[in-house]
Structures are given as C-alpha cells and as structure tokens.
MARSEMI-445634 format. One record per residue (C-alpha): residue in three letters; x, y, z. Coordinates in steps of 0.25 Angstrom, whole numbers, plus 5000, padded with zeros to 4 digits. Layout:
! residues N
ALAXYZ ...
END
This chain:
! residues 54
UNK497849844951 UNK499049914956 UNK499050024943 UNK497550054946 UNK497550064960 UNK497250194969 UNK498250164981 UNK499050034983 UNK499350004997 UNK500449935002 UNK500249855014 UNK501449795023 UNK501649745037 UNK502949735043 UNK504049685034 UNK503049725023 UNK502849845027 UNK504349885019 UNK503849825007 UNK502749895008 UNK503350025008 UNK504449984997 UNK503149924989 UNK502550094991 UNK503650154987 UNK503750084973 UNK502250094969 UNK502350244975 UNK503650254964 UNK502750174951 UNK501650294956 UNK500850204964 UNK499950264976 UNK500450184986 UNK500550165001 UNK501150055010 UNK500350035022 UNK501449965032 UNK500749965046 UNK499749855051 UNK498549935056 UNK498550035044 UNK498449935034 UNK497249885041 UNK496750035040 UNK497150035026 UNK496549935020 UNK495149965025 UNK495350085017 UNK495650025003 UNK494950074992 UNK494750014978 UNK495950014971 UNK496750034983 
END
C-alpha cells in the first residue's frame, strides 16, 4: 500500500509528534511523498481532506 500510495501522512501528537517527523524524513529519503502532521487541530483539518490513495 505504501509503494502505491499518492501522499503518506504522518500523524503525531505530542511525544509522537518527534517520531513523526523522524518517520518523514526517512520515507522523504527512500523517495516517498511524505508529510508529518504534528498539531491537534490540523490533523482534524487533514483527514477530512484524504483522498484515495492518500
């Protein structure tokens, strides 16, 4: 799913937020479009914006 996918968000809270980032970095490295989504109200906004394949 990952290999076929459009955009590959990264959602994190907190803590999880640093993961997060660390995860975007790596997939952004292996050529993945990538983006980490670390505060509470835009991962709301976000997700009501997924696409298929997102």
């Amino acid at each position: 799913m990952i290999n076929e996918a459009k955009r590959i968000f990264i959602y994190g809270i907190w803590s999880s937020g640093l993961v997060a980032q660390d995860l975007n970095y790596r997939m952004s490295r292996m050529g993945f479009i990538s983006e980490e989504i670390i505060d509470p109200h835009l991962t709301i906004l976000r997700s009501t914006l997924l696409q298929e394949r997102d």
